[in-house]
PDB file as gemmi writes it, atoms N, CA and C in Angstrom:
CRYST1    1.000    1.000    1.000  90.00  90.00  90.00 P 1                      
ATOM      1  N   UNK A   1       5.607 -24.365  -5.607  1.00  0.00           N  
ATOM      2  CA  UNK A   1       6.505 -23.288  -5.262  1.00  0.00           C  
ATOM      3  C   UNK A   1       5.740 -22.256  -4.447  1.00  0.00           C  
ATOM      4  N   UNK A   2       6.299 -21.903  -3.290  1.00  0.00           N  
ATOM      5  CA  UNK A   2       5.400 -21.171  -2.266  1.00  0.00           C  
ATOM      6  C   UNK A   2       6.094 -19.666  -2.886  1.00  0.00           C  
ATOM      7  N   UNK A   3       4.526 -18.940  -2.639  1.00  0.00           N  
ATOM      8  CA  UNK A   3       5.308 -17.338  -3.326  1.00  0.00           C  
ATOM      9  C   UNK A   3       5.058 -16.245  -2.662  1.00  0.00           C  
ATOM     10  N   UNK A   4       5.040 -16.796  -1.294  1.00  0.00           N  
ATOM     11  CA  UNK A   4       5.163 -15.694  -0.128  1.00  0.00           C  
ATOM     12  C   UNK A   4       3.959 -15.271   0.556  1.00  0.00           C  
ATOM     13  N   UNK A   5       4.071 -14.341   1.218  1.00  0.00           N  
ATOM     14  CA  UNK A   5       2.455 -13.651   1.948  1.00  0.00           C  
ATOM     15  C   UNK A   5       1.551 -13.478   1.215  1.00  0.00           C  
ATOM     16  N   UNK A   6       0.225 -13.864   1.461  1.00  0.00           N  
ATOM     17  CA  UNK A   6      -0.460 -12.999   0.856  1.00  0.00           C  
ATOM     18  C   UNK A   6      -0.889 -11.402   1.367  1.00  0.00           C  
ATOM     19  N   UNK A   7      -1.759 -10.977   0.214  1.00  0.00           N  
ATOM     20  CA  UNK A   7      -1.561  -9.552   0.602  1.00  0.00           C  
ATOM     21  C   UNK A   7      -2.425  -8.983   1.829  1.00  0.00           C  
ATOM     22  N   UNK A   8      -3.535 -10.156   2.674  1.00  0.00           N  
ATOM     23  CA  UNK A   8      -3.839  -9.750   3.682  1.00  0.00           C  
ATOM     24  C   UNK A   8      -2.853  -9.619   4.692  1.00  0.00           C  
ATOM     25  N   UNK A   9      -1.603 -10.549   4.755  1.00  0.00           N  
ATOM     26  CA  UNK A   9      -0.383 -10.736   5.689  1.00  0.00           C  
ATOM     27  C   UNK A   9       0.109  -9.657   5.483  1.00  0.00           C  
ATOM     28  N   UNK A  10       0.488  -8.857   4.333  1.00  0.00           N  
ATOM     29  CA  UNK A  10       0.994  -8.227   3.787  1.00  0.00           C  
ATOM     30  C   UNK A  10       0.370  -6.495   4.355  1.00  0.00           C  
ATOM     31  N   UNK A  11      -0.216  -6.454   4.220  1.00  0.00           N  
ATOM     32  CA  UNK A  11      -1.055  -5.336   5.021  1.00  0.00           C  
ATOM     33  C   UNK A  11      -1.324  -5.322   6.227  1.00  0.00           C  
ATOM     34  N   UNK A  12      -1.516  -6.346   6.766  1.00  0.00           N  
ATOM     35  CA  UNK A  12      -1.483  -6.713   8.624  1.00  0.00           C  
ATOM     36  C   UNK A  12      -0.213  -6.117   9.335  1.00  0.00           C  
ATOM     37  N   UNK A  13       0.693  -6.544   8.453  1.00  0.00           N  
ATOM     38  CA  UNK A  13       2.198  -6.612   8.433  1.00  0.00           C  
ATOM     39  C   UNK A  13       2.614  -4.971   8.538  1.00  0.00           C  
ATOM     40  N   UNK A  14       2.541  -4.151   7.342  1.00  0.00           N  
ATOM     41  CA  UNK A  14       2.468  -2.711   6.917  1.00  0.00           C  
ATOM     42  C   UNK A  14       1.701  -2.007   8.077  1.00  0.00           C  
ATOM     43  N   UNK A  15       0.717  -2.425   8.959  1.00  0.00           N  
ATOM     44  CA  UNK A  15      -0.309  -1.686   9.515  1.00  0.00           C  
ATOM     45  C   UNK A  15       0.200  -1.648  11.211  1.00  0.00           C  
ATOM     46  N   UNK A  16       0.862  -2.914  11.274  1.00  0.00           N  
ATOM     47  CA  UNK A  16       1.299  -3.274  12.305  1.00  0.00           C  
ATOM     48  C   UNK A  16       2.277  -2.389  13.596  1.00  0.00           C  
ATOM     49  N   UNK A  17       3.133  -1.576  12.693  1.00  0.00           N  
ATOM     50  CA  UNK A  17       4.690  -1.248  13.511  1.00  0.00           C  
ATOM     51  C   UNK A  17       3.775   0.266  13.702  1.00  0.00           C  
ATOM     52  N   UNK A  18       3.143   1.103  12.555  1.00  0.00           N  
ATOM     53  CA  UNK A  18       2.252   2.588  12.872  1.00  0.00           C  
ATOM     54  C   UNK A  18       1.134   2.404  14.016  1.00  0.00           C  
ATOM     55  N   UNK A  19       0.615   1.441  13.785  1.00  0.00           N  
ATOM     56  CA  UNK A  19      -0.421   1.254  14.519  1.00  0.00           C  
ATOM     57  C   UNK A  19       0.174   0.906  16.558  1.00  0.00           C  
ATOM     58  N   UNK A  20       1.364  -0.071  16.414  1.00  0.00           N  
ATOM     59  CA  UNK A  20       1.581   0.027  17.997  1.00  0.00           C  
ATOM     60  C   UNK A  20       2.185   1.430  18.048  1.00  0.00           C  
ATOM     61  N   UNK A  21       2.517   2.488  17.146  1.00  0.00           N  
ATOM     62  CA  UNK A  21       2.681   3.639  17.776  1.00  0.00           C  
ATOM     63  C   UNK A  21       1.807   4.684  18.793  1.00  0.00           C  
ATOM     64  N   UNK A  22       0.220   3.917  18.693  1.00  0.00           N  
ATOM     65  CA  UNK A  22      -1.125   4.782  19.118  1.00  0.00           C  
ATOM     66  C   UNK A  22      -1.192   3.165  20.215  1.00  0.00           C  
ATOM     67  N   UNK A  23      -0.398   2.728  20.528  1.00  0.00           N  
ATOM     68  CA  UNK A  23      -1.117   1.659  21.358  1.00  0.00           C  
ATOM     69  C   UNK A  23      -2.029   0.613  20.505  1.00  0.00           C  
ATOM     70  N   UNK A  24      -1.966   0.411  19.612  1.00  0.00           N  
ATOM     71  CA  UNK A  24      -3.128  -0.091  18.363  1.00  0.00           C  
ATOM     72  C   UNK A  24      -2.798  -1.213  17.337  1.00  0.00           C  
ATOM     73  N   UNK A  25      -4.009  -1.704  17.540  1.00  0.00           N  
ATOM     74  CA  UNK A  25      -3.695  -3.419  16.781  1.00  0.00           C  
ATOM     75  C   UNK A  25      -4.805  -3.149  15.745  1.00  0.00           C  
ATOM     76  N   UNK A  26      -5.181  -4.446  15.091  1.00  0.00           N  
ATOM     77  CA  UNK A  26      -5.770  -4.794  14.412  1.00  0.00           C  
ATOM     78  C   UNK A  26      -6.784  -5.733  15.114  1.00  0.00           C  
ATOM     79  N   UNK A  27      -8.456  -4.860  15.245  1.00  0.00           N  
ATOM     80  CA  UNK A  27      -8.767  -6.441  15.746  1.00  0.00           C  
ATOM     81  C   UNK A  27      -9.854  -7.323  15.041  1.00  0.00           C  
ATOM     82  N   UNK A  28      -9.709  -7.183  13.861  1.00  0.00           N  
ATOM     83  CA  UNK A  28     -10.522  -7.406  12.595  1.00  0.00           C  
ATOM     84  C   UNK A  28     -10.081  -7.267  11.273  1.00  0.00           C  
ATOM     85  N   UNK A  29      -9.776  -8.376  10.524  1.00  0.00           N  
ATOM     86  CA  UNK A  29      -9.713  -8.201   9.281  1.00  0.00           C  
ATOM     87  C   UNK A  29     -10.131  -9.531   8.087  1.00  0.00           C  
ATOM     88  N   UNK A  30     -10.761  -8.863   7.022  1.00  0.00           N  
ATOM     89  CA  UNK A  30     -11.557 -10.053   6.638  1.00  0.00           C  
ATOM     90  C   UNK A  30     -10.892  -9.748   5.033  1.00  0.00           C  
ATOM     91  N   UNK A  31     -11.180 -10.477   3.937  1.00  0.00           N  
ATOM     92  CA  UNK A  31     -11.142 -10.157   2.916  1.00  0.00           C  
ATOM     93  C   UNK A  31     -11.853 -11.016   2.139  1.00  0.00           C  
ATOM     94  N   UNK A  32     -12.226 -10.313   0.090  1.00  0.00           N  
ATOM     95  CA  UNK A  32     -12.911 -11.000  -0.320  1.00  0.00           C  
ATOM     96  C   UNK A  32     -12.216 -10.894  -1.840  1.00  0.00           C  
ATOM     97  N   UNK A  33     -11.673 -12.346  -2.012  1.00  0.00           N  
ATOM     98  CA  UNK A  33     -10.913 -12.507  -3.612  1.00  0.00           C  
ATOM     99  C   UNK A  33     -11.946 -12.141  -4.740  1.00  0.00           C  
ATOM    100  N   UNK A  34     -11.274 -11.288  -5.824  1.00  0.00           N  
ATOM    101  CA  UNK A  34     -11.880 -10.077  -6.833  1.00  0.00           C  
ATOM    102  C   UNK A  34     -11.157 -11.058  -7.801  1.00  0.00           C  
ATOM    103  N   UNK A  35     -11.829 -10.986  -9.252  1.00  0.00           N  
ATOM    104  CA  UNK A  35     -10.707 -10.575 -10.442  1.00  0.00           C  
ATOM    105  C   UNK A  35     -12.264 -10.173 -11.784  1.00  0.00           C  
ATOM    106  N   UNK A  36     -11.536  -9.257 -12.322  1.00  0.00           N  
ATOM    107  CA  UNK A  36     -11.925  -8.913 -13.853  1.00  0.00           C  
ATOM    108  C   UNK A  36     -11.178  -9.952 -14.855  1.00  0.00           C  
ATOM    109  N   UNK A  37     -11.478  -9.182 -16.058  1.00  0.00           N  
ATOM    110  CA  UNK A  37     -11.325 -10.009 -17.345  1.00  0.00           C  
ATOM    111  C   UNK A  37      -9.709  -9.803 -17.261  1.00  0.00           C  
ATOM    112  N   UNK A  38      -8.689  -8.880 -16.642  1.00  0.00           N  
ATOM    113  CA  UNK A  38      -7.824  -8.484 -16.526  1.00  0.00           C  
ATOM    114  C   UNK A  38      -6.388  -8.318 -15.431  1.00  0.00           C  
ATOM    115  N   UNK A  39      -7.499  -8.246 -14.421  1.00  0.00           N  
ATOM    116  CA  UNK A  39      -7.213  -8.237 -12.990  1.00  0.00           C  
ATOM    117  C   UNK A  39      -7.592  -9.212 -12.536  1.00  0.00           C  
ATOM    118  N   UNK A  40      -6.580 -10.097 -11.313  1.00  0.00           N  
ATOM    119  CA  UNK A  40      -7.028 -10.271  -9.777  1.00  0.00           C  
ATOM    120  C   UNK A  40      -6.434  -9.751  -8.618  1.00  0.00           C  
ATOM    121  N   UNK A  41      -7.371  -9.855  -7.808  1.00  0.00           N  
ATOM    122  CA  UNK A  41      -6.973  -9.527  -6.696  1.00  0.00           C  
ATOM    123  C   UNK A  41      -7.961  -9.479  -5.164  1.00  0.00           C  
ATOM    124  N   UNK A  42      -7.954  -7.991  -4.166  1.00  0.00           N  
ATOM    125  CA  UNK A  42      -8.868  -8.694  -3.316  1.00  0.00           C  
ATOM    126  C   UNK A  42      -9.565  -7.732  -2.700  1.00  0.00           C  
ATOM    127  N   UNK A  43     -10.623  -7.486  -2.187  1.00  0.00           N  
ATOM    128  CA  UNK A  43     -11.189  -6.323  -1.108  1.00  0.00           C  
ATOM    129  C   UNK A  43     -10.928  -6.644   0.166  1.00  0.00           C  
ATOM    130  N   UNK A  44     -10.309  -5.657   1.346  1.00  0.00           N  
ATOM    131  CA  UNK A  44      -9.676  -5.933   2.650  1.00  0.00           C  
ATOM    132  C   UNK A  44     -10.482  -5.073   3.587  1.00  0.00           C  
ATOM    133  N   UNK A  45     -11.113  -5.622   3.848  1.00  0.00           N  
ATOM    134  CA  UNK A  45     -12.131  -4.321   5.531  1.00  0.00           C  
ATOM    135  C   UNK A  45     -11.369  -4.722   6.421  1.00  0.00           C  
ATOM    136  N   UNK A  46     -10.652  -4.082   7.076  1.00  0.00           N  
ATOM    137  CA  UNK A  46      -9.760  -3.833   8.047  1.00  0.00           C  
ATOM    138  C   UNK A  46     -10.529  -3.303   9.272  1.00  0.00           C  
ATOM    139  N   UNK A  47     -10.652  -4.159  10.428  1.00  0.00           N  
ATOM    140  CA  UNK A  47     -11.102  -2.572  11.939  1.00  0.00           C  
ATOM    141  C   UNK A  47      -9.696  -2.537  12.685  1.00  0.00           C  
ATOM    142  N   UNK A  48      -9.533  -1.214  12.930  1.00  0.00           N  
ATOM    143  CA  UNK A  48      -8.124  -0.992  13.690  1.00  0.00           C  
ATOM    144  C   UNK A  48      -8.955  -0.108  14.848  1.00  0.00           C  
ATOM    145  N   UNK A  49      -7.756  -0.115  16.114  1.00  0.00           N  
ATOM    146  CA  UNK A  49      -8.343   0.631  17.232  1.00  0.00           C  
ATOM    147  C   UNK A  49      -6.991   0.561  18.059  1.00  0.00           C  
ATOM    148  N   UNK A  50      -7.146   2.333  18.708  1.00  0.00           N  
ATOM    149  CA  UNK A  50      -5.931   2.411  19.346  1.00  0.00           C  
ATOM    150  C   UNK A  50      -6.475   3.690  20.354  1.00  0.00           C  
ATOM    151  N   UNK A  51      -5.209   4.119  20.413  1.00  0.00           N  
ATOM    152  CA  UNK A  51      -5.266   5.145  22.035  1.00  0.00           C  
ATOM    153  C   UNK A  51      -5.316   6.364  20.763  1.00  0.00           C  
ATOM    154  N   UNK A  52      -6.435   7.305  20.901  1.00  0.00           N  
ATOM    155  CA  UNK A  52      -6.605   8.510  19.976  1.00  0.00           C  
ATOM    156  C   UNK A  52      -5.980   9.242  20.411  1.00  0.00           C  
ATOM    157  N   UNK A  53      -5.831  10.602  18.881  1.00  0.00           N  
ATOM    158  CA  UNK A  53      -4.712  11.636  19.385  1.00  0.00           C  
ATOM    159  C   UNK A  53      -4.775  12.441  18.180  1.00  0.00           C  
ATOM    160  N   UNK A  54      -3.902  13.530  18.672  1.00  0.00           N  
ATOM    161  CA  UNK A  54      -3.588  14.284  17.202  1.00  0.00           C  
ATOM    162  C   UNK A  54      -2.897  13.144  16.264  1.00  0.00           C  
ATOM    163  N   UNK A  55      -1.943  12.611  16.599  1.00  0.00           N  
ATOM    164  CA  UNK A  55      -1.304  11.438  15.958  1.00  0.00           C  
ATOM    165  C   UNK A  55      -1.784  10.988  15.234  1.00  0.00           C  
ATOM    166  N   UNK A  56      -2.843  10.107  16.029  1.00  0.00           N  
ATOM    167  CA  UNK A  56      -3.087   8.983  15.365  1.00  0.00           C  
ATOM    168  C   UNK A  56      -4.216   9.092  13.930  1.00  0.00           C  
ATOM    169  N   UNK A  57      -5.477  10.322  14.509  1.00  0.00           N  
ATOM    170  CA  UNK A  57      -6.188  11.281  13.462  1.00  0.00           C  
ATOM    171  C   UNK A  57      -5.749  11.792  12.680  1.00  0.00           C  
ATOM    172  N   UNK A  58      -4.247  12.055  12.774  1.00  0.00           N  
ATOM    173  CA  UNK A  58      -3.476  12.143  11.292  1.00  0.00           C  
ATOM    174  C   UNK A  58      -3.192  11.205  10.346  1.00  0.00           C  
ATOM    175  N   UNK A  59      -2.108  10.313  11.057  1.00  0.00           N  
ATOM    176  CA  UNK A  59      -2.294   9.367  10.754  1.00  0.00           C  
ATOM    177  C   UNK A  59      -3.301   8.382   9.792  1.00  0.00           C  
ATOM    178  N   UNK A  60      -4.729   8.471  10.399  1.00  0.00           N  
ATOM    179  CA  UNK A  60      -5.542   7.890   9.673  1.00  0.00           C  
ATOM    180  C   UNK A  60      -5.842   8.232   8.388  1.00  0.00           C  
ATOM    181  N   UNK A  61      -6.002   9.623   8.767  1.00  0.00           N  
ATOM    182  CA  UNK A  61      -6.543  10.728   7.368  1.00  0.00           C  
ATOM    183  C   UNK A  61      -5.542  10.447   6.136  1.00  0.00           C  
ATOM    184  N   UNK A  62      -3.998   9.851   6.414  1.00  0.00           N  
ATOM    185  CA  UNK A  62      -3.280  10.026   5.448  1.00  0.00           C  
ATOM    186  C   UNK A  62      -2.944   8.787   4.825  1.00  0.00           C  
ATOM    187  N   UNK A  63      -4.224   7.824   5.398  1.00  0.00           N  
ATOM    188  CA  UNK A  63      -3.549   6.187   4.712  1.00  0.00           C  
ATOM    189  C   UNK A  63      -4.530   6.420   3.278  1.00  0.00           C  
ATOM    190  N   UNK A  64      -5.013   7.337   2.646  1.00  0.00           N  
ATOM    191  CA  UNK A  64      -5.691   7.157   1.544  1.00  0.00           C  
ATOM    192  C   UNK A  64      -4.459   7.074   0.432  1.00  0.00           C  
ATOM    193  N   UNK A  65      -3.612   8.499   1.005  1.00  0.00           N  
ATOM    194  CA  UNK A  65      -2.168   8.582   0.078  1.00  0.00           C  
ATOM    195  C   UNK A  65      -1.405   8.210   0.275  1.00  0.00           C  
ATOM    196  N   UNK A  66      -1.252   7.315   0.922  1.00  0.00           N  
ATOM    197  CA  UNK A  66       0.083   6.608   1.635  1.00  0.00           C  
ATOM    198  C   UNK A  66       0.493   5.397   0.445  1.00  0.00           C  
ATOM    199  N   UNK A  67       1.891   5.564   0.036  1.00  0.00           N  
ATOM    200  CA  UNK A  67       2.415   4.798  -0.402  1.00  0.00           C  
ATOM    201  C   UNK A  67       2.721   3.318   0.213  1.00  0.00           C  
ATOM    202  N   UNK A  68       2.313   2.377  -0.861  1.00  0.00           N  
ATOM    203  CA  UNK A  68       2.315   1.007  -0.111  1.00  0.00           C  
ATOM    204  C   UNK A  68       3.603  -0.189  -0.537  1.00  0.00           C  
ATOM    205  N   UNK A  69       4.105  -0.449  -0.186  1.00  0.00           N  
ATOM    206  CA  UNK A  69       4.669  -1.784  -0.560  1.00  0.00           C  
ATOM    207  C   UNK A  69       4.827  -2.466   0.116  1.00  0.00           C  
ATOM    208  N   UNK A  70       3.920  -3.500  -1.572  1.00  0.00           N  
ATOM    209  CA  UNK A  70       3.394  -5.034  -0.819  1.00  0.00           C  
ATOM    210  C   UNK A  70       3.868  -5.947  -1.822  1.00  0.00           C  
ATOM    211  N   UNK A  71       4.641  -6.799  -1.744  1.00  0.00           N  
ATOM    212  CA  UNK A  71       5.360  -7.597  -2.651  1.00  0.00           C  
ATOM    213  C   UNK A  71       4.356  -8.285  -3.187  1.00  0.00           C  
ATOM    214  N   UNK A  72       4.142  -8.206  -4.706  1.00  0.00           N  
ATOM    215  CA  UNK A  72       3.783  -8.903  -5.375  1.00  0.00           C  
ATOM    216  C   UNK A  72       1.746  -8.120  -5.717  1.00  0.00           C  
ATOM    217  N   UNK A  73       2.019  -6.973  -5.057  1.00  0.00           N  
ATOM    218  CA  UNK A  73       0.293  -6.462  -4.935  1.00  0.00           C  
ATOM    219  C   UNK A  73       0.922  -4.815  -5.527  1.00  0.00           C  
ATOM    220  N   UNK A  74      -0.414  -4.332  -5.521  1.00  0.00           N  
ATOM    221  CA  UNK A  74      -0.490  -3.076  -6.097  1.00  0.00           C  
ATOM    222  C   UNK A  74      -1.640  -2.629  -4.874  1.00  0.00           C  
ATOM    223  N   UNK A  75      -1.629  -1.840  -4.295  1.00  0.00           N  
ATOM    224  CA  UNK A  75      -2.586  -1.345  -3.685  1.00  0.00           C  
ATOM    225  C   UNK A  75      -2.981   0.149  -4.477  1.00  0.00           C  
ATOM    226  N   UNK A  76      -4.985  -0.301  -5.153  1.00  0.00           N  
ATOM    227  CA  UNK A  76      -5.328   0.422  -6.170  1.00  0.00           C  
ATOM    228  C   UNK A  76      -6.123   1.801  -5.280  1.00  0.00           C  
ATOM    229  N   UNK A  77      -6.553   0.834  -3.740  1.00  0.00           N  
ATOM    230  CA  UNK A  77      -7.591   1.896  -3.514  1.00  0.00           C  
ATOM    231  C   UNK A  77      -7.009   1.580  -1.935  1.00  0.00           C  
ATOM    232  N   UNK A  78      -7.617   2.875  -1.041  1.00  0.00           N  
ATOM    233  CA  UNK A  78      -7.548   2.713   0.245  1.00  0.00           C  
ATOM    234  C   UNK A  78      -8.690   3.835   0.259  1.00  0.00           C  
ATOM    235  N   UNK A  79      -9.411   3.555   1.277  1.00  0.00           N  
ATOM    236  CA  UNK A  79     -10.659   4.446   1.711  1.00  0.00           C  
ATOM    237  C   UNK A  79     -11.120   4.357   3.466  1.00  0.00           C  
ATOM    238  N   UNK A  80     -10.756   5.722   4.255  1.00  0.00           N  
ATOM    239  CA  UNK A  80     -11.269   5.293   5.514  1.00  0.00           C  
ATOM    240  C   UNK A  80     -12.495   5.273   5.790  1.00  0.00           C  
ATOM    241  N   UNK A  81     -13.426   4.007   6.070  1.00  0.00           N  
ATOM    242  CA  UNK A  81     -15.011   4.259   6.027  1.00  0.00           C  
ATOM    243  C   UNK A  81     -15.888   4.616   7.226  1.00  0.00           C  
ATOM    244  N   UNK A  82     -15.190   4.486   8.325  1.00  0.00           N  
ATOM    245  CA  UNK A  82     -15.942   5.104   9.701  1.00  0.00           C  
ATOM    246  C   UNK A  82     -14.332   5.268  10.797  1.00  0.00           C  
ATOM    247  N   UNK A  83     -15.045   6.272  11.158  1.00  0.00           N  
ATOM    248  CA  UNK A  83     -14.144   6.187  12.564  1.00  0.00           C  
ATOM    249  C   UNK A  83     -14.881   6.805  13.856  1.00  0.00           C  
ATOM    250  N   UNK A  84     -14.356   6.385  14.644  1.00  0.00           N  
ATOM    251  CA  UNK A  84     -15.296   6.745  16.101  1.00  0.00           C  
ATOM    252  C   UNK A  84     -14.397   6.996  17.128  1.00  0.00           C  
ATOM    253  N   UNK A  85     -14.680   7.665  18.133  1.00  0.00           N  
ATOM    254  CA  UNK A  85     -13.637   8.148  19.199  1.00  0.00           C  
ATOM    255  C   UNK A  85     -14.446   8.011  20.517  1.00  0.00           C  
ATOM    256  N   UNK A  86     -13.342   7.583  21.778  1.00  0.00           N  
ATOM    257  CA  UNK A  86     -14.538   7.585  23.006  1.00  0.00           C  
ATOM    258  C   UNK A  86     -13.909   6.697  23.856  1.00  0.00           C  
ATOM    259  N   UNK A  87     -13.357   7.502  25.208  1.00  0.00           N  
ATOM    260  CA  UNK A  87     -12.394   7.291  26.693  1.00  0.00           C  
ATOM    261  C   UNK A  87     -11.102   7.315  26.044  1.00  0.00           C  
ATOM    262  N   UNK A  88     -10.719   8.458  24.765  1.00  0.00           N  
ATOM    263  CA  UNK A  88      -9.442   8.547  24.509  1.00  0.00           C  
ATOM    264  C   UNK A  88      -9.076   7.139  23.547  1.00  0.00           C  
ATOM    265  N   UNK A  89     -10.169   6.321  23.175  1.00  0.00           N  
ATOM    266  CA  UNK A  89      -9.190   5.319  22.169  1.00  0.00           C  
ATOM    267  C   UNK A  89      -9.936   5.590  21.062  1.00  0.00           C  
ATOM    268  N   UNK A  90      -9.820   5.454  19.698  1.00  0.00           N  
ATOM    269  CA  UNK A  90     -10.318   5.278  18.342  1.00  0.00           C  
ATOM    270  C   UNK A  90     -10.354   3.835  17.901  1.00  0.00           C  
ATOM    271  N   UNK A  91     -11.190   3.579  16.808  1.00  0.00           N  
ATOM    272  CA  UNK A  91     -12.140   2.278  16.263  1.00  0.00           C  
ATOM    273  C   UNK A  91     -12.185   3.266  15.093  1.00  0.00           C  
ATOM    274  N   UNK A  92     -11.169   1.966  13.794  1.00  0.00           N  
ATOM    275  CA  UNK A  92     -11.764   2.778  12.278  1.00  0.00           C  
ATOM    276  C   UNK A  92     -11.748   1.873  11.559  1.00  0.00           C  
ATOM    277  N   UNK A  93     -12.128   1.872  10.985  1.00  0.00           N  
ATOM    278  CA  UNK A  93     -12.640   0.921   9.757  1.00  0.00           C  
ATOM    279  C   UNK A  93     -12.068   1.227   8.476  1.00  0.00           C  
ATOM    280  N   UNK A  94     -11.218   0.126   7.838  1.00  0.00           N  
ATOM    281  CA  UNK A  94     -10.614   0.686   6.192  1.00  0.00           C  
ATOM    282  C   UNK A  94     -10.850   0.132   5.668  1.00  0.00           C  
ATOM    283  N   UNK A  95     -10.796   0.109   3.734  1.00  0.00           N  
ATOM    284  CA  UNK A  95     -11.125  -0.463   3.172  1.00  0.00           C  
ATOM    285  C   UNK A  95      -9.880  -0.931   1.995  1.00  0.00           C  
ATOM    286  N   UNK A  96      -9.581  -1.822   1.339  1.00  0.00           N  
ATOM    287  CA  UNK A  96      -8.449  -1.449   0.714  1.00  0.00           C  
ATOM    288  C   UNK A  96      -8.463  -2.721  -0.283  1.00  0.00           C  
ATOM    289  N   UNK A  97      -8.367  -2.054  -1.820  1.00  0.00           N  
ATOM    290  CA  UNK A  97      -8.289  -2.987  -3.027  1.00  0.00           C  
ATOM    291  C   UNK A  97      -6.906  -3.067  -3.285  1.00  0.00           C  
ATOM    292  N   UNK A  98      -6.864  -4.592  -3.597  1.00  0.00           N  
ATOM    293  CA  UNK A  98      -5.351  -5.053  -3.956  1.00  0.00           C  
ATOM    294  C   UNK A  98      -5.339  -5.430  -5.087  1.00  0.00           C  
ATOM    295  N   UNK A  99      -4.578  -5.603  -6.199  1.00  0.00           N  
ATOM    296  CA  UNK A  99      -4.135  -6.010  -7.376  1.00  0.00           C  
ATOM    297  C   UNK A  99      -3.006  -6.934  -7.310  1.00  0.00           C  
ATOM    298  N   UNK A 100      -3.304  -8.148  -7.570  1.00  0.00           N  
ATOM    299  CA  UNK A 100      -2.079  -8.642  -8.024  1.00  0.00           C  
ATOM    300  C   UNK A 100      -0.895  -8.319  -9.009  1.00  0.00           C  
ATOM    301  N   UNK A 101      -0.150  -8.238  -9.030  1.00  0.00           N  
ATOM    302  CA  UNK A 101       1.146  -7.930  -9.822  1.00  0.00           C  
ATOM    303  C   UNK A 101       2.365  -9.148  -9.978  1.00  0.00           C  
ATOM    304  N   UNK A 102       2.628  -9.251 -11.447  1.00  0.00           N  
ATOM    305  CA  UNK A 102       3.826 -10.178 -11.549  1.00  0.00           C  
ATOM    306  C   UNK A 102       5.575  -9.724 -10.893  1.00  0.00           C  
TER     307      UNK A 102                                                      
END                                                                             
């Protein structure tokens, strides 16, 4: 029984429609399957890069609190870990723990 995206699709997906708002894709994303005695789930380093701006520097700053839905995930953590600016485009780097959920 197939049970849909996983949650890297799932976040590609979410990142996708904000991100062509700055001109901006995704041009990197890797992940690495997690679980505790309790949990599974996954770590996601994301590099995104687009046309910089007040926008989009907002934007970034606010994916820590940004509400997520991702069918079937919990997104526990989001953290932006570098960003860089230079000829008007931005390069940032995220980080983001997923939880599986029934």
């Amino acid at each position: 029984m197939a049970r849909g995206p996983d949650a890297t699709t799932l976040l590609e997906r979410a990142l996708a429609a904000p991100l062509a708002a700055f001109g901006g894709t995704i041009v990197e994303s890797d992940c690495v399957r997690w679980a505790s005695a309790t949990f599974v789930g996954a770590r996601h380093r994301l590099v995104l890069a687009g046309d910089d701006g007040v926008a989009a520097r907002d934007w970034l700053a606010a994916l820590p609190e940004a509400d997520w839905a991702l069918r079937g995930h919990l997104v526990a953590d989001v953290r932006l870990v570098d960003r860089n600016a230079a000829d008007s485009r931005f390069t940032a780097t995220i980080e983001i723990l997923t939880v599986e959920v029934d």
